[in-house]
Every structure is written in C-alpha cells, then in structure tokens.
mmCIF file of the N, C-alpha and C atoms, coordinates in Angstrom:
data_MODEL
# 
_entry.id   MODEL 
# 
loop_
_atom_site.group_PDB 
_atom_site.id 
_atom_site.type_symbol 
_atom_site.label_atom_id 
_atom_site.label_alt_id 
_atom_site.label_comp_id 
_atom_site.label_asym_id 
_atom_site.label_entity_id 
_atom_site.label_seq_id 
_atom_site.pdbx_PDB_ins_code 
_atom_site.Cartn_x 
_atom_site.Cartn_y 
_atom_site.Cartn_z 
_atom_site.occupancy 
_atom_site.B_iso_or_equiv 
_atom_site.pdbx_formal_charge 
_atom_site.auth_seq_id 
_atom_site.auth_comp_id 
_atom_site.auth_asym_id 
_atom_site.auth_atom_id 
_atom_site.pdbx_PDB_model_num 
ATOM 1   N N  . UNK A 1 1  ? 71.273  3.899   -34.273 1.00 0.00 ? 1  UNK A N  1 
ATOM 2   C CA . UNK A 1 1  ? 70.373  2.992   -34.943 1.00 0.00 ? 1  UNK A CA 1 
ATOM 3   C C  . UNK A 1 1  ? 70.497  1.613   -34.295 1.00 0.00 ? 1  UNK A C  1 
ATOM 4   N N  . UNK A 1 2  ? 69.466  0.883   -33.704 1.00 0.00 ? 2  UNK A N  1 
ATOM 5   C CA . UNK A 1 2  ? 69.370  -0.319  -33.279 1.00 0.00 ? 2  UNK A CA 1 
ATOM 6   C C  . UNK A 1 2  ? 69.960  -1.114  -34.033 1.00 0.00 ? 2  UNK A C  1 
ATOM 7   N N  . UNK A 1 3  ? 70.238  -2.459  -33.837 1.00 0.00 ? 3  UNK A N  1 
ATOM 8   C CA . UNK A 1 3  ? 70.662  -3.577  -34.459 1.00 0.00 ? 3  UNK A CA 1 
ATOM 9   C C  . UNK A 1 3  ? 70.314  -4.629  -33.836 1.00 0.00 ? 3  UNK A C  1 
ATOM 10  N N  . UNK A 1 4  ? 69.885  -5.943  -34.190 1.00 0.00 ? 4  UNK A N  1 
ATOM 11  C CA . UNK A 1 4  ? 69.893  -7.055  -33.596 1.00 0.00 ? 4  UNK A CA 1 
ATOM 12  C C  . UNK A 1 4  ? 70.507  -8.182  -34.397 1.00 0.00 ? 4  UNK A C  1 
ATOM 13  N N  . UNK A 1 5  ? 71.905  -8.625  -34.322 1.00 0.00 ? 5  UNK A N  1 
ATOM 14  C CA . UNK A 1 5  ? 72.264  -9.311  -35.376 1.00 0.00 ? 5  UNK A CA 1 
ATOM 15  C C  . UNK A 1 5  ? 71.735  -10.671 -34.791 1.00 0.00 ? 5  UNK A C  1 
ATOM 16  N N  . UNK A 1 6  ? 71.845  -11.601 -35.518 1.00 0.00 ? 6  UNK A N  1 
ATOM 17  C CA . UNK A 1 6  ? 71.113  -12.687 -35.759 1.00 0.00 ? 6  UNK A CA 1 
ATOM 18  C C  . UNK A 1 6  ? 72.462  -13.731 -34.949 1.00 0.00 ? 6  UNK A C  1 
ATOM 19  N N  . UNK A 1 7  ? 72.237  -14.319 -33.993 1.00 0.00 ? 7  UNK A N  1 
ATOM 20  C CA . UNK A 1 7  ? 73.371  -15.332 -33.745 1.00 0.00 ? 7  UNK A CA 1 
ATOM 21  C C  . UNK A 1 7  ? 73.199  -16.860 -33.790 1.00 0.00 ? 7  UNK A C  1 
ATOM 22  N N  . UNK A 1 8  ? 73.985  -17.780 -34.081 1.00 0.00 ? 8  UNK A N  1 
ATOM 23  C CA . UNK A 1 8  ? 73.622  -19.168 -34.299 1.00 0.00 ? 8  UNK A CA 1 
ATOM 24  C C  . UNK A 1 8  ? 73.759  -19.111 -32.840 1.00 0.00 ? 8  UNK A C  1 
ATOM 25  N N  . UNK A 1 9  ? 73.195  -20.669 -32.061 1.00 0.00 ? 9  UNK A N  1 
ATOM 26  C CA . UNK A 1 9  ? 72.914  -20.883 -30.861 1.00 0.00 ? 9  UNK A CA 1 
ATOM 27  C C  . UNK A 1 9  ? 74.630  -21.052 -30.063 1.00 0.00 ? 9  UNK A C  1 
ATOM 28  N N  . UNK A 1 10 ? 75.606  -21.280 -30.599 1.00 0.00 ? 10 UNK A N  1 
ATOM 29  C CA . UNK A 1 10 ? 76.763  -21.344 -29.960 1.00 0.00 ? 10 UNK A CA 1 
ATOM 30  C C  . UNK A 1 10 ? 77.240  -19.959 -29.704 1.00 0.00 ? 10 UNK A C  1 
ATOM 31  N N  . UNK A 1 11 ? 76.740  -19.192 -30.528 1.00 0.00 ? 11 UNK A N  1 
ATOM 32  C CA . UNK A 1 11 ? 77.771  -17.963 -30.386 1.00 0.00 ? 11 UNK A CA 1 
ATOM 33  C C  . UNK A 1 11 ? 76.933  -17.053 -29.302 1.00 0.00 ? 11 UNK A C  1 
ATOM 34  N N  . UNK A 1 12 ? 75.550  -17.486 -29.249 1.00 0.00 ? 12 UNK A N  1 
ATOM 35  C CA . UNK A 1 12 ? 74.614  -16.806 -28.340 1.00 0.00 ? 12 UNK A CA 1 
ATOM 36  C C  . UNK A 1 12 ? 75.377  -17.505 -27.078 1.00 0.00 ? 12 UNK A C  1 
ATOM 37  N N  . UNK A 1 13 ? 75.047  -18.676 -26.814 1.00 0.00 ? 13 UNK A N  1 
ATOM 38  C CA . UNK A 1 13 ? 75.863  -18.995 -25.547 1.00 0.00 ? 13 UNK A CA 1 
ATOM 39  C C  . UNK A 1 13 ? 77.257  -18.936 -25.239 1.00 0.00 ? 13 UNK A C  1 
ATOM 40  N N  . UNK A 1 14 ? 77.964  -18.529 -26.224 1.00 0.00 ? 14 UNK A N  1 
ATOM 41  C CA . UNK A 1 14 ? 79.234  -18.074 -25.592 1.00 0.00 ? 14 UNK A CA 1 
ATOM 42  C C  . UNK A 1 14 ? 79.288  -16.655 -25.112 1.00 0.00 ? 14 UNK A C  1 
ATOM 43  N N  . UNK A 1 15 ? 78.324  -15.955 -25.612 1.00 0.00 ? 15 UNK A N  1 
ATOM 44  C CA . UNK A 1 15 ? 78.255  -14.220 -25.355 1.00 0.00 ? 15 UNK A CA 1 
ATOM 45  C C  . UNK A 1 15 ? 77.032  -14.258 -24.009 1.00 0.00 ? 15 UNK A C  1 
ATOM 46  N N  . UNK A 1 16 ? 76.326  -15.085 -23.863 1.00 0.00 ? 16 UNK A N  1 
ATOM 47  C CA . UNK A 1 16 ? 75.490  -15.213 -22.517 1.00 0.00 ? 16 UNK A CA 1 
ATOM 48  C C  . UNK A 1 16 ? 77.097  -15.839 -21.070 1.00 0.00 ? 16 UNK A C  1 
ATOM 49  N N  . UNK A 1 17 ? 77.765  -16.766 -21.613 1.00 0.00 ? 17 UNK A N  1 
ATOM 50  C CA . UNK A 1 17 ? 78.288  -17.632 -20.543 1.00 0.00 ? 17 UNK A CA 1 
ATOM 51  C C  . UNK A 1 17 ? 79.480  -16.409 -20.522 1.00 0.00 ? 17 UNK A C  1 
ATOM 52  N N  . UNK A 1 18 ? 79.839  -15.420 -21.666 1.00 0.00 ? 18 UNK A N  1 
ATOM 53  C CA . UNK A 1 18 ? 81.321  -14.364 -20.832 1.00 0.00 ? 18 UNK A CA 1 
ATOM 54  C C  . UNK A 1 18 ? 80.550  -13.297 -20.320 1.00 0.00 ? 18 UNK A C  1 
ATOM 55  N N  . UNK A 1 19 ? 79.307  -13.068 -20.790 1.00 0.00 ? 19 UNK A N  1 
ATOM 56  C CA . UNK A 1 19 ? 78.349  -12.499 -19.200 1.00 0.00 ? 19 UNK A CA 1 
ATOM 57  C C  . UNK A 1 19 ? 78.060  -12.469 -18.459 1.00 0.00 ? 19 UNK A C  1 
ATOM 58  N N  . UNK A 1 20 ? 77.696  -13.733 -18.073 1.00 0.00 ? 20 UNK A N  1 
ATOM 59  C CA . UNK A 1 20 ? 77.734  -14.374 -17.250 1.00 0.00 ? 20 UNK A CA 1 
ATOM 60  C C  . UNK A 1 20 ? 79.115  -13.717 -15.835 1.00 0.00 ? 20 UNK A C  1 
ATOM 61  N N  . UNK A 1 21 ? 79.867  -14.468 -16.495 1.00 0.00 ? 21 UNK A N  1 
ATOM 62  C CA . UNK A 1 21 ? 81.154  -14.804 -15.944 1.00 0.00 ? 21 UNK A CA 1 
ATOM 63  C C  . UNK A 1 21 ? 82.028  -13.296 -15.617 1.00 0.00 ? 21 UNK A C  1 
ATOM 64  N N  . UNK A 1 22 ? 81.096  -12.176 -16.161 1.00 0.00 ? 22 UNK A N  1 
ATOM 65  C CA . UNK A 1 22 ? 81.917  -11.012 -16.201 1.00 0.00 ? 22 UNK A CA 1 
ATOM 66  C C  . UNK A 1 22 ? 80.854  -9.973  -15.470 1.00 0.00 ? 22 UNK A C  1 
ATOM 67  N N  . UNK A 1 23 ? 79.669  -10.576 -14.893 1.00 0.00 ? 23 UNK A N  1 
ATOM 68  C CA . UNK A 1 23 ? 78.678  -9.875  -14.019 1.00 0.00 ? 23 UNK A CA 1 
ATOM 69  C C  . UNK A 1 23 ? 77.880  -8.620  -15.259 1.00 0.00 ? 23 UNK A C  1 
ATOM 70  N N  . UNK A 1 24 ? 78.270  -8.432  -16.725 1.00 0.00 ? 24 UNK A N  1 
ATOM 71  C CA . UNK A 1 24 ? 77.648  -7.824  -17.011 1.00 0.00 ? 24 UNK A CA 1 
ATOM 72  C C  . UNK A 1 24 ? 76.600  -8.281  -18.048 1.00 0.00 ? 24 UNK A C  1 
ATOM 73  N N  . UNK A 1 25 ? 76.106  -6.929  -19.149 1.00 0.00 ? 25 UNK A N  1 
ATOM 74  C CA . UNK A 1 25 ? 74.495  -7.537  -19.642 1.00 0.00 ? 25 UNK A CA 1 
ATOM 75  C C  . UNK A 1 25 ? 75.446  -8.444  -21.250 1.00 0.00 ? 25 UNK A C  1 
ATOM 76  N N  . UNK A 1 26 ? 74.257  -8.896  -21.374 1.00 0.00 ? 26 UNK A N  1 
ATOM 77  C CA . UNK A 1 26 ? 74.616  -9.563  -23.070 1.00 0.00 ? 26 UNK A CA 1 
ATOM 78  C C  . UNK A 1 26 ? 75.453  -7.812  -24.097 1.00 0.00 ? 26 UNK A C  1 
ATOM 79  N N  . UNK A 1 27 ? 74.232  -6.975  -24.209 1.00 0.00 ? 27 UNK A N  1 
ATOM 80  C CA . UNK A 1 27 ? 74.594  -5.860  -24.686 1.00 0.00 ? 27 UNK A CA 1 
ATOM 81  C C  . UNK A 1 27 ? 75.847  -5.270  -24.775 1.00 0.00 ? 27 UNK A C  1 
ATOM 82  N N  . UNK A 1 28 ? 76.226  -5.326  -23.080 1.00 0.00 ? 28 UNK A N  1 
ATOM 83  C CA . UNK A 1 28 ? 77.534  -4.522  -22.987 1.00 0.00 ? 28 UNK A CA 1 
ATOM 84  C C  . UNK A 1 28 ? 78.985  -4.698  -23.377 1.00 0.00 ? 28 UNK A C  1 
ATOM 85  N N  . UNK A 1 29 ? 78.813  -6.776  -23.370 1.00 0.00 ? 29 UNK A N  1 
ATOM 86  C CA . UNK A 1 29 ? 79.831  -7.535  -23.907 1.00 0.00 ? 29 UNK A CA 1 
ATOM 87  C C  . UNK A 1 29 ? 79.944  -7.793  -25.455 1.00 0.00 ? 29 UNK A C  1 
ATOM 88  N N  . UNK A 1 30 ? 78.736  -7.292  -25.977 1.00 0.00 ? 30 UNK A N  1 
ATOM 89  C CA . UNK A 1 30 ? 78.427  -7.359  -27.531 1.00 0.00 ? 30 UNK A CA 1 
ATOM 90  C C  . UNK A 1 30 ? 78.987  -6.148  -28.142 1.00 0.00 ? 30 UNK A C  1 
ATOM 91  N N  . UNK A 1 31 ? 78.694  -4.821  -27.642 1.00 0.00 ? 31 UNK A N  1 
ATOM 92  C CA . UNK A 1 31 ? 79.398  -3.265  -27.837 1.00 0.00 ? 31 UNK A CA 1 
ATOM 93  C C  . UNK A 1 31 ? 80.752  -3.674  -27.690 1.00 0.00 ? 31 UNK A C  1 
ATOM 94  N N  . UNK A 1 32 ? 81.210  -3.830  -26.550 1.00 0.00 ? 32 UNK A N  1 
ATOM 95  C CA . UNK A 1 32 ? 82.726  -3.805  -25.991 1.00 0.00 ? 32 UNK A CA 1 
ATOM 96  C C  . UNK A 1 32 ? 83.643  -4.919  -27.650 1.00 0.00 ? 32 UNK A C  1 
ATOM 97  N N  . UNK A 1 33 ? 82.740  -6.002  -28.401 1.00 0.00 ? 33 UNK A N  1 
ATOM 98  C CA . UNK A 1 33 ? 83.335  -6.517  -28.806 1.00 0.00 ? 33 UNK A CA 1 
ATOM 99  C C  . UNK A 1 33 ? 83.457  -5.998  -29.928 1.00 0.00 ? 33 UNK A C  1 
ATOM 100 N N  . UNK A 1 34 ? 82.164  -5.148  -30.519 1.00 0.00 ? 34 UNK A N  1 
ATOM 101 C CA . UNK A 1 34 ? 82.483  -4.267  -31.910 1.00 0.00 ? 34 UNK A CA 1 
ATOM 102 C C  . UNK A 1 34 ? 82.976  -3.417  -31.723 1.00 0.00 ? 34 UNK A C  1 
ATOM 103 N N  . UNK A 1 35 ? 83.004  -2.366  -30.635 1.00 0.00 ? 35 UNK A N  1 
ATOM 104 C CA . UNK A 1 35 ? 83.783  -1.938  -30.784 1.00 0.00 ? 35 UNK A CA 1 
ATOM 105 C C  . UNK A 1 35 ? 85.809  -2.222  -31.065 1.00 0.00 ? 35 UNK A C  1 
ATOM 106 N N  . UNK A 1 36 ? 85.591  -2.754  -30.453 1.00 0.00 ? 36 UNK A N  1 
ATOM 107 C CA . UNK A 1 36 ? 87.309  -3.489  -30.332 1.00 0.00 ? 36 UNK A CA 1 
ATOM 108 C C  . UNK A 1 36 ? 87.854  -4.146  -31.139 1.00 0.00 ? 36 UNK A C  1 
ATOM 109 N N  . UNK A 1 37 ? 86.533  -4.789  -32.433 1.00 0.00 ? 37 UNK A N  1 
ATOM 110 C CA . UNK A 1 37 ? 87.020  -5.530  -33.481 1.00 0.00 ? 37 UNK A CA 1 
ATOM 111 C C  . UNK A 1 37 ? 87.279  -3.734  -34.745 1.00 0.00 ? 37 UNK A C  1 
ATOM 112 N N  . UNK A 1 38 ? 86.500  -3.243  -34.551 1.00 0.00 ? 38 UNK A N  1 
ATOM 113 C CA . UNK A 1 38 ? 86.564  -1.987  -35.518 1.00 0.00 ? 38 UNK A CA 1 
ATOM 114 C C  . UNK A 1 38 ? 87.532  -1.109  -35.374 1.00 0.00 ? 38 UNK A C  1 
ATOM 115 N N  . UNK A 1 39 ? 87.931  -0.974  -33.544 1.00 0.00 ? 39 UNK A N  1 
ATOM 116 C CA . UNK A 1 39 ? 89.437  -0.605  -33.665 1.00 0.00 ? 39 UNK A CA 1 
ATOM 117 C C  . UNK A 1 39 ? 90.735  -1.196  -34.370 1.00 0.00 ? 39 UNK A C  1 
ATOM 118 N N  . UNK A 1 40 ? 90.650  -2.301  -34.128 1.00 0.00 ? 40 UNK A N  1 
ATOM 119 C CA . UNK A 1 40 ? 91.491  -3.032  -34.640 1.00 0.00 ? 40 UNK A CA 1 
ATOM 120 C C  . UNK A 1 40 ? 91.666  -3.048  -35.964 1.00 0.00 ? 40 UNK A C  1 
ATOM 121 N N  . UNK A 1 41 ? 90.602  -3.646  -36.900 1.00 0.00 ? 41 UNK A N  1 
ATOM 122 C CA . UNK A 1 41 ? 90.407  -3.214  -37.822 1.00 0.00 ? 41 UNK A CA 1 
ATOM 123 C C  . UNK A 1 41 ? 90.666  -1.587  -38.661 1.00 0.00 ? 41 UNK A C  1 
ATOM 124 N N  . UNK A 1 42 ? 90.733  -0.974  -37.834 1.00 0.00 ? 42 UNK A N  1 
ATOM 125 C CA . UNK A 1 42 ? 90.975  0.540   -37.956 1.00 0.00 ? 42 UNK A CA 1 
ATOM 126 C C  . UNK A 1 42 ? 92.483  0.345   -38.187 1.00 0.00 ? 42 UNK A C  1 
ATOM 127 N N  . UNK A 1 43 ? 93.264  -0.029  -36.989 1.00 0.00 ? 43 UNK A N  1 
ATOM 128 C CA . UNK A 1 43 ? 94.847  0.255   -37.085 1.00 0.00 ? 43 UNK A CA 1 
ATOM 129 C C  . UNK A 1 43 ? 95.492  -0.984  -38.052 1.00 0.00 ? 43 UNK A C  1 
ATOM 130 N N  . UNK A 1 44 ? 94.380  -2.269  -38.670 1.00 0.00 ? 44 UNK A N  1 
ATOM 131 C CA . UNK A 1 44 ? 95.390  -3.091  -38.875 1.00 0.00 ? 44 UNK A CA 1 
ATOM 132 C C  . UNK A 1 44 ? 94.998  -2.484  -40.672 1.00 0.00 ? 44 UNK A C  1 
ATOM 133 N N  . UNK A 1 45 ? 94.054  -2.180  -41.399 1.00 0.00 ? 45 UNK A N  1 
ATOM 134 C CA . UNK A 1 45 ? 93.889  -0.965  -42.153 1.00 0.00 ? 45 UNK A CA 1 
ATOM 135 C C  . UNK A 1 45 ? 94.962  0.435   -42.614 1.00 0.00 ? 45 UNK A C  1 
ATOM 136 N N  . UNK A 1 46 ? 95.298  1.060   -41.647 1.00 0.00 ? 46 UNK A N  1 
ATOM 137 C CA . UNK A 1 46 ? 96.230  1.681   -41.499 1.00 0.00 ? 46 UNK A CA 1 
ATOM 138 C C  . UNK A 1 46 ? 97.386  1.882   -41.782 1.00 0.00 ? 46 UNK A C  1 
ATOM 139 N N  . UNK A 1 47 ? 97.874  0.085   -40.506 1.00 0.00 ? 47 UNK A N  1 
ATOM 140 C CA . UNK A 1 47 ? 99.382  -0.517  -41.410 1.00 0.00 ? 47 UNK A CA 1 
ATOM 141 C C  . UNK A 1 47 ? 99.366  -1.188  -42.725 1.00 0.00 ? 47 UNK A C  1 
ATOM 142 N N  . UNK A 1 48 ? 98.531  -1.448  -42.917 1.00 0.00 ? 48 UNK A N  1 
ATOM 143 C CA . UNK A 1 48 ? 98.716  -2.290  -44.510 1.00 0.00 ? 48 UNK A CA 1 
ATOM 144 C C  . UNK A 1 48 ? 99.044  -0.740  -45.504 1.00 0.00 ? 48 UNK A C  1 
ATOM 145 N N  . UNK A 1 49 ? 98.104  0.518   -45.346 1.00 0.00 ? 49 UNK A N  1 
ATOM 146 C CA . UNK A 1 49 ? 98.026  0.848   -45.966 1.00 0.00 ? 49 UNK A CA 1 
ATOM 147 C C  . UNK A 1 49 ? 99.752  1.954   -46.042 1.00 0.00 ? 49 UNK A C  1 
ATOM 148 N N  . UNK A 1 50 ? 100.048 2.264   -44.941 1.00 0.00 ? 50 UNK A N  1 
ATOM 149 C CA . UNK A 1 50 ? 101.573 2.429   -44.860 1.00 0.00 ? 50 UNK A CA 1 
ATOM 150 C C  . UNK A 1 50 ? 102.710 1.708   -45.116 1.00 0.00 ? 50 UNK A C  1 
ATOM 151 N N  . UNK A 1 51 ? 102.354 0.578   -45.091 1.00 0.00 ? 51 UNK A N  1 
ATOM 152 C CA . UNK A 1 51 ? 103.363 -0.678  -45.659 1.00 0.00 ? 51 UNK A CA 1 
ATOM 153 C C  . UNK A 1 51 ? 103.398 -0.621  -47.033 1.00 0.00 ? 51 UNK A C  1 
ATOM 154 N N  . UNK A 1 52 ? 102.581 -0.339  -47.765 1.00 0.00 ? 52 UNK A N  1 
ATOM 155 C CA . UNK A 1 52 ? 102.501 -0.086  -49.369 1.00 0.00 ? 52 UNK A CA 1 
ATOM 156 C C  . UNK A 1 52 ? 102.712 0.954   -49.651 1.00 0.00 ? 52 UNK A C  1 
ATOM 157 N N  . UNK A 1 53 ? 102.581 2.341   -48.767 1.00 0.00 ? 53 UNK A N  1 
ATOM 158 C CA . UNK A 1 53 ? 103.359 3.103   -49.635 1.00 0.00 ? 53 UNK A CA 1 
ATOM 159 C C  . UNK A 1 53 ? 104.650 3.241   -49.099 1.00 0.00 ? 53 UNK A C  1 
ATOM 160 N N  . UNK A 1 54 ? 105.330 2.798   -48.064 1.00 0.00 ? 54 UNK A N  1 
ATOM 161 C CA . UNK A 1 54 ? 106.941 2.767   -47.288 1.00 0.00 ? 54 UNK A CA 1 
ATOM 162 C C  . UNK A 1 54 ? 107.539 1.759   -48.389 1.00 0.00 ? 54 UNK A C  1 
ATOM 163 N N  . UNK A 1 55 ? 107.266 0.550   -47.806 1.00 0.00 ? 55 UNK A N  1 
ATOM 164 C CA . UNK A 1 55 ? 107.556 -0.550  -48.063 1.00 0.00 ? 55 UNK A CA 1 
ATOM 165 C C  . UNK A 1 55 ? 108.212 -0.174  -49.488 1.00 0.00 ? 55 UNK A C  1 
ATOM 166 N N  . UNK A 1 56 ? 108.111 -0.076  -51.091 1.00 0.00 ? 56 UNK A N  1 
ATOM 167 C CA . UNK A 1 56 ? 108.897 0.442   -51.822 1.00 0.00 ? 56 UNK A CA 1 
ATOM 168 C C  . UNK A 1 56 ? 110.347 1.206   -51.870 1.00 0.00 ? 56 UNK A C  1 
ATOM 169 N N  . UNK A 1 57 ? 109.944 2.490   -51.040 1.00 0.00 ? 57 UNK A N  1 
ATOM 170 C CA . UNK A 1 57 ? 111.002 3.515   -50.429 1.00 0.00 ? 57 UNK A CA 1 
ATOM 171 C C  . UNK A 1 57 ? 112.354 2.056   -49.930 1.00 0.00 ? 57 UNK A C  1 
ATOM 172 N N  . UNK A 1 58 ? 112.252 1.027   -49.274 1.00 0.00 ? 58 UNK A N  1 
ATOM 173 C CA . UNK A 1 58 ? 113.030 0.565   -48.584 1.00 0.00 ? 58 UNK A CA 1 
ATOM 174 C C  . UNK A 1 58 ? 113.403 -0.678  -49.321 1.00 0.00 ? 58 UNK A C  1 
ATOM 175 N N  . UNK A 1 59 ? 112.564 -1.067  -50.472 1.00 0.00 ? 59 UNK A N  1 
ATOM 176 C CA . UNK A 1 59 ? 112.903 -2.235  -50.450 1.00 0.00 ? 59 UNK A CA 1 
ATOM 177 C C  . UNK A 1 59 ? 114.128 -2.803  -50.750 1.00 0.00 ? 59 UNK A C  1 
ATOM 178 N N  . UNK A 1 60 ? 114.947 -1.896  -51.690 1.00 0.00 ? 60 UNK A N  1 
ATOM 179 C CA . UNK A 1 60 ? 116.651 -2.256  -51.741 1.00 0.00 ? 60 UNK A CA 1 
ATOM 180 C C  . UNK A 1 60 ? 117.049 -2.611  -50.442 1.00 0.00 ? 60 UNK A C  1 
ATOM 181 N N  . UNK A 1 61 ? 117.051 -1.734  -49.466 1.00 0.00 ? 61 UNK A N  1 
ATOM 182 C CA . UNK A 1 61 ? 117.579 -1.673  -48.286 1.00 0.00 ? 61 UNK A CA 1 
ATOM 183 C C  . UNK A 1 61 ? 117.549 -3.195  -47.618 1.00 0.00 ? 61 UNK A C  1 
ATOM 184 N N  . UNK A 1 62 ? 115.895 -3.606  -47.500 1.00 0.00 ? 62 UNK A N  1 
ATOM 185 C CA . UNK A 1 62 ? 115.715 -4.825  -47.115 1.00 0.00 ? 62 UNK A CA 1 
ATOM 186 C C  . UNK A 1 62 ? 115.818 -5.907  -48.003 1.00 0.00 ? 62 UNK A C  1 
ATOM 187 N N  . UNK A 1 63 ? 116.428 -5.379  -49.143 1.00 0.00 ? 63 UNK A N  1 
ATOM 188 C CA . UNK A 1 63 ? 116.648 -6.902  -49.486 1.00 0.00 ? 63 UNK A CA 1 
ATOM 189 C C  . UNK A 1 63 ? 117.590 -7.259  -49.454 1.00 0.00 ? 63 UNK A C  1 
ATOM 190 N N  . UNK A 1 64 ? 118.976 -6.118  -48.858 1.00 0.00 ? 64 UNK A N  1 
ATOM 191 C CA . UNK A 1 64 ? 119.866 -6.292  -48.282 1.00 0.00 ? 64 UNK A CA 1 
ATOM 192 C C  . UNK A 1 64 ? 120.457 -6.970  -47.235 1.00 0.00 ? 64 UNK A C  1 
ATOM 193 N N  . UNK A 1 65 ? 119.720 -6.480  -46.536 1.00 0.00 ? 65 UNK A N  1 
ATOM 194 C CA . UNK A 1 65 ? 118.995 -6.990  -45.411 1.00 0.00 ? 65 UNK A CA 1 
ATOM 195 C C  . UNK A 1 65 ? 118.977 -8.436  -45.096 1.00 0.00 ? 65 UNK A C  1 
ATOM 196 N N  . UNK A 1 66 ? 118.358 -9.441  -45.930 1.00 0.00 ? 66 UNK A N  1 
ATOM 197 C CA . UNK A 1 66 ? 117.805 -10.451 -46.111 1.00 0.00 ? 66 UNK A CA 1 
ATOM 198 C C  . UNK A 1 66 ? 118.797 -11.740 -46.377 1.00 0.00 ? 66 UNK A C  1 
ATOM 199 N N  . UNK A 1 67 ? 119.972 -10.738 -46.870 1.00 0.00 ? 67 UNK A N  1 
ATOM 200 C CA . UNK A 1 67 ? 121.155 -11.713 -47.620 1.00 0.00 ? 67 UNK A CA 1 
ATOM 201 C C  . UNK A 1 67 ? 121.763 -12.057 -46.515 1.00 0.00 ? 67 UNK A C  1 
# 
C-alpha cells in the first residue's frame, strides 16, 4: 500500500541532502529508515517486555547486588 507521509520543509531537506550525499533516491533512504526504526522498535519492545517478566525472578538477587 502506497504512502506519502507529509514532511515539514526541514525534514524534507534533510532526507533530500542524505540523498543526496549517499547517491541514492529520496524513497530508498525513507524505506531504509522505517524500516530500521521498526526493527528497533521491534527488539527494544521485546526487552522491555522480558525485563518485566525476569526482572522479578531476580530482584532479591539485585538488590543485593546494589548494596
């Protein structure tokens, strides 16, 4: 499904000028960046959600830890 998100004029020229600067299209540097924010988002998702259920299991340990 297409998309054309809407950009204020700075963020258009910062995604024209690392195109620029990287020989490729507006498009390809726009993909490369959702994608990479949604990975991220993916794994930082992930750890939060393992940290809440670990994080309990240990917490004596680390608050041992701490002293």
């Amino acid at each position: 499904m297409p998309i054309a998100p809407r950009l204020s004029d700075s963020e258009a020229a910062a995604l024209r000028s690392l195109a620029e600067r990287e020989n490729r299209s507006l498009q390809d540097v726009a993909r490369e960046a959702i994608r990479e924010y949604a990975e991220n988002r993916s794994r930082t998702e992930l750890l939060d959600q393992i940290l809440d259920e670990e994080l309990p299991r240990y917490a004596e340990a680390l608050e041992r830890l701490g002293q």
